[in-house]
C-alpha positions in Angstrom: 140.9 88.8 159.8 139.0 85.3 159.6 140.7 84.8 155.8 144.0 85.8 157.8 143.8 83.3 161.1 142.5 80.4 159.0 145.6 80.7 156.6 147.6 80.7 159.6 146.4 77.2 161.6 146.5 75.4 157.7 150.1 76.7 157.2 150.9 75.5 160.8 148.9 72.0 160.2 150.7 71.5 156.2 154.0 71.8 157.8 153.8 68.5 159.5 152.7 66.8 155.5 155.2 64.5 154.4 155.6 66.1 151.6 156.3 69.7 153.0 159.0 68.2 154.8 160.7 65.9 152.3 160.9 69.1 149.9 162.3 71.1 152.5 165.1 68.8 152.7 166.7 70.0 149.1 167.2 73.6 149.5 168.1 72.6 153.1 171.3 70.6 152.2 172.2 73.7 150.0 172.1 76.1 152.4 174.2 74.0 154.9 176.8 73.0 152.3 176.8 76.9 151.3 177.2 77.7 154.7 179.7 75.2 156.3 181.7 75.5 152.6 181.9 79.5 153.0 182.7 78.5 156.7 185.5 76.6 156.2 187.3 78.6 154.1 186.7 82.3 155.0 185.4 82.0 159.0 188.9 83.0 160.3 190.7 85.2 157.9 187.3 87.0 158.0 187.4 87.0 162.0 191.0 88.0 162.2 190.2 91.3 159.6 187.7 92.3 161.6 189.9 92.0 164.6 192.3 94.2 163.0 190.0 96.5 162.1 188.8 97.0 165.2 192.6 97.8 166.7 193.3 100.5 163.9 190.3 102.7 164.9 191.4 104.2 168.1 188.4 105.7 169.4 186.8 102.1 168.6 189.9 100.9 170.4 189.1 103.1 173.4 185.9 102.4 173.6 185.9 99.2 173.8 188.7 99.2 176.4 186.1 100.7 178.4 183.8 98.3 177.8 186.3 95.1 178.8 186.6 97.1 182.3 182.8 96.6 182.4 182.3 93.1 181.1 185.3 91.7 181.6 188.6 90.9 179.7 187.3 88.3 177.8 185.1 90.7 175.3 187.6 91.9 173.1 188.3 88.2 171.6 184.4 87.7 171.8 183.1 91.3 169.5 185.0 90.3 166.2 183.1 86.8 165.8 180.1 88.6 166.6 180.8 90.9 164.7 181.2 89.0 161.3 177.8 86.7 162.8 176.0 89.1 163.1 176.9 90.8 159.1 176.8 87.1 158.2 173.3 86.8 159.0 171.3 88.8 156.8 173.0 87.5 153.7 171.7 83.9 155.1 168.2 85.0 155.6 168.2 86.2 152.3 169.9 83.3 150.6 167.1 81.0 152.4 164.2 83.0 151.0 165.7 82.4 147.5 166.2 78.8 147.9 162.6 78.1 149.2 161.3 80.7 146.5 163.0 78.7 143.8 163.1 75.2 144.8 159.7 74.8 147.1 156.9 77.7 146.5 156.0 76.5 143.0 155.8 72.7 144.9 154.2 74.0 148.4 151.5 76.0 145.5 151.1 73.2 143.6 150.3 70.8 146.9 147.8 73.4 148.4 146.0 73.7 145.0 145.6 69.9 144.5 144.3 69.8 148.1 142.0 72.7 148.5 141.6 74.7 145.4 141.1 72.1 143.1 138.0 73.8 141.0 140.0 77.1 141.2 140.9 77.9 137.1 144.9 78.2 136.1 145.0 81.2 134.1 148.9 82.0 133.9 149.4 85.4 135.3 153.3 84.9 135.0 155.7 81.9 133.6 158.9 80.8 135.4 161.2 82.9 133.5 158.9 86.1 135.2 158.5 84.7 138.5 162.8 84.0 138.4 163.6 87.3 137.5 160.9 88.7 139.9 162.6 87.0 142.8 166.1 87.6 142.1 165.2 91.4 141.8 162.9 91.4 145.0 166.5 89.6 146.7 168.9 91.7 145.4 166.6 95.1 146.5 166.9 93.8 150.2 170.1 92.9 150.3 171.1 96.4 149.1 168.6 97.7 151.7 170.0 95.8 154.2 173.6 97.0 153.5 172.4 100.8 153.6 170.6 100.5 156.8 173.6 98.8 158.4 174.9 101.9 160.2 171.5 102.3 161.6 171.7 99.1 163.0 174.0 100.5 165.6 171.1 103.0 167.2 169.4 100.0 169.9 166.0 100.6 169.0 166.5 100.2 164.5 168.2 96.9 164.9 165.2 95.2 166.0 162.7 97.1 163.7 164.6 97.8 160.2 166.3 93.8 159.7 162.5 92.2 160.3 160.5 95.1 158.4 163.2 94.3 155.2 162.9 90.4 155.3 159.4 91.2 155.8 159.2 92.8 153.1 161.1 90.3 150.5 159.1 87.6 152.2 156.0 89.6 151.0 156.9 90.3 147.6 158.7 87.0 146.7 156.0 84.8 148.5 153.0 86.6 147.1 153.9 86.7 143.7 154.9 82.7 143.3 151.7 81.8 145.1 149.6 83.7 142.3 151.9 83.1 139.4 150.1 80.0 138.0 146.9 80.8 139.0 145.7 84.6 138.5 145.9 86.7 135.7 148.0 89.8 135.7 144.9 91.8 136.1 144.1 89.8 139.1 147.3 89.1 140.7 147.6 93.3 140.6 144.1 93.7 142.3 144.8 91.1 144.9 148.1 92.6 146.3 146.6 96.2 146.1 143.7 95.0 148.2 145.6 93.0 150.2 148.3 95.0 150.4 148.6 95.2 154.3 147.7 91.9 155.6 150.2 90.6 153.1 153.2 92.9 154.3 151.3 92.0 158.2 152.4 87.9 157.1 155.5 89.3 156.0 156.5 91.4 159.4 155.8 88.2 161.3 157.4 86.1 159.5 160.4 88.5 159.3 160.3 88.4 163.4 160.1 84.8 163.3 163.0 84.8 160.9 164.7 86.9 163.6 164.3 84.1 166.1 167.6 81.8 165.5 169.0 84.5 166.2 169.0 84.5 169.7 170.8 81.0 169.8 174.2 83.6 169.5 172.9 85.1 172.8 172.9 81.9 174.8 176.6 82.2 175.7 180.1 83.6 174.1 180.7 80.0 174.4 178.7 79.6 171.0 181.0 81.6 168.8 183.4 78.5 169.4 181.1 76.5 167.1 179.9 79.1 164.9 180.1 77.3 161.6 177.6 74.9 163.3 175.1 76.9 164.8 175.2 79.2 161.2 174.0 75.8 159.7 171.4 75.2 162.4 170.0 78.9 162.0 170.0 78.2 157.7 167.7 74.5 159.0 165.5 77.3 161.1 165.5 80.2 158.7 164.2 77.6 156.0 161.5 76.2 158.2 160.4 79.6 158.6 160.2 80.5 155.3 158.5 77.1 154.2 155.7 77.6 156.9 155.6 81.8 155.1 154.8 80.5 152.0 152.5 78.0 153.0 150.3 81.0 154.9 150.8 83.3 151.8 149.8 80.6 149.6 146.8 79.8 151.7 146.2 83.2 151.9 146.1 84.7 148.4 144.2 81.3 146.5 141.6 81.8 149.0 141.6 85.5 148.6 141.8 85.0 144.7 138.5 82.1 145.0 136.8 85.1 146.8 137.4 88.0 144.0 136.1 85.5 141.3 133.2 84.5 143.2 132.5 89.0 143.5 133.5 89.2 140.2 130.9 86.2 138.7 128.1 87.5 141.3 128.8 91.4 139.5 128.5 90.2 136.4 125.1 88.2 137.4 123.8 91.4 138.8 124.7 93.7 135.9 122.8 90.9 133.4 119.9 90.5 135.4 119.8 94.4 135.7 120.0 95.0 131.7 117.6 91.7 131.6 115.2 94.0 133.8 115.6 97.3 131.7 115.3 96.2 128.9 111.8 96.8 126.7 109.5 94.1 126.9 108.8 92.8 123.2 105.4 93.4 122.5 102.6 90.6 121.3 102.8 89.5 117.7 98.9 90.2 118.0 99.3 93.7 119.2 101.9 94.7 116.2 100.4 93.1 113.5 97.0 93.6 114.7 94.2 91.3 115.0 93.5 89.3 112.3 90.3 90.7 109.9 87.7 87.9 108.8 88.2 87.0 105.4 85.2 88.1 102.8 83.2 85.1 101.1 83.1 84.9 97.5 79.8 86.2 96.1 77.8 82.8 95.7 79.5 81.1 98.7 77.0 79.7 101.1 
């Protein structure tokens, strides 16, 4: 728990370096232009099938007749936009953890390192290509997850549980693996995340909530959906906050946790050759095998 907290308050304190923040500026102006681009072009023809859909299905229809007696006439015009937010944002949370996994983790390791783990040995666990094709597989597995589970999402209690539990997860995988890529072996890297297996997926669940969080500026008012493209962009700057400040606490995380297993693994060793040291015979005397040395016989005549 102590390696776990004191990950946590250096993440929170590198987020304010300089250098944290210019790099987050890169995959930031991506992720907007992506955004506002996709935006532009497909924000209202997407709205308006949705709306469509919605007046084909006639127990969908009926229901949510119902529901404008309730709430109000003006909900019908307001469920299609948050409809399509609400599918869109998924596919941004996972698009921001591939940006910061490609374009800042080996930079955030790489500043962490210099700064605190200095002495720690580079022994090359995995190269770029690896780590690449890791993340891109580690993406793709949660986005399908997250289109599976999207039925579920309609039961009250699985939409705040199953979304956060699968970024959590990606954000565990993807983080983990970049932060030990460079520095552990493959040995190592697979005895780290199987002993650490649950505070790792713990940092990942947070995150995952936290990652959650820009979500709630679509439940400040139905007023928002009016400037959806904009707030989408907003919540990409917030997602990739998050996920810089995720792989700054993984990162902190496992090198610490990886100084620790060498330091077992030199003090093992140490034991096992003082140990065999110990055991081993003691070597006897040259005296005692060769025997004490018998005075020589004079010569007859010698004085």
């Amino acid at each position: 728990m102590s390696l776990l907290l004191d990950a946590f308050w250096r993440a929170v304190a590198y987020c304010l370096h300089p250098r944290v923040i210019v790099l987050s500026l890169l995959p930031l102006a991506i992720g907007v232009a992506l955004t506002l681009g996709l935006s532009w072009f497909f924000w209202e023809p997407t709205v308006a099938l949705v709306r469509g859909w919605l007046v084909q299905w006639s127990l969908l229809d009926a229901a949510l007749r119902w529901i404008e007696s309730l709430a109000g006439g003006s909900f019908r015009s307001v469920i299609a936009p948050l409809i399509v937010v609400l599918l869109a944002m998924p596919l941004v949370v996972v698009v921001s953890v591939l940006l910061v996994a490609l374009m800042m983790s080996s930079a955030i390791v790489q500043l962490v390192a210099s700064r605190r783990f200095a002495a720690l040995e580079r022994r090359h666990g995995a190269g770029a290509l690896k780590t690449t094709l890791y993340s891109v597989g580690c993406t793709l597995l949660a986005a399908l997850a997250l289109l599976l589970s999207l039925p579920l999402w309609l039961i009250p209690p699985l939409v705040l549980v199953l979304p956060p539990l699968i970024w959590g997860w990606l954000t565990c995988q993807v983080m983990s693996f970049d932060a030990l890529a460079e520095h552990a072996s493959a040995d190592e890297r697979r005895r780290l995340l199987s002993q650490h297996r649950w505070p790792l997926l713990g940092i990942g669940v947070v995150t995952g909530y936290l990652g959650a969080a820009p979500t709630l500026i679509w439940a400040a008012s139905a007023v928002t959906l009016v400037f959806a493209p904009l707030l989408i962009a907003l919540s990409v700057w917030l997602y990739m906050l998050v996920f810089a400040f995720s792989a700054l606490w993984f990162t902190h995380y496992v090198l610490a946790a990886l100084a620790q297993l060498r330091a077992a693994d030199q003090a093992q060793a140490q034991a096992r050759r003082d140990a065999a040291a110990a055991a081993a015979p003691t070597p006897l005397p040259l005296v005692e095998v060769l025997g004490e040395p018998q005075p020589q016989a004079k010569p007859p005549g010698a004085v």
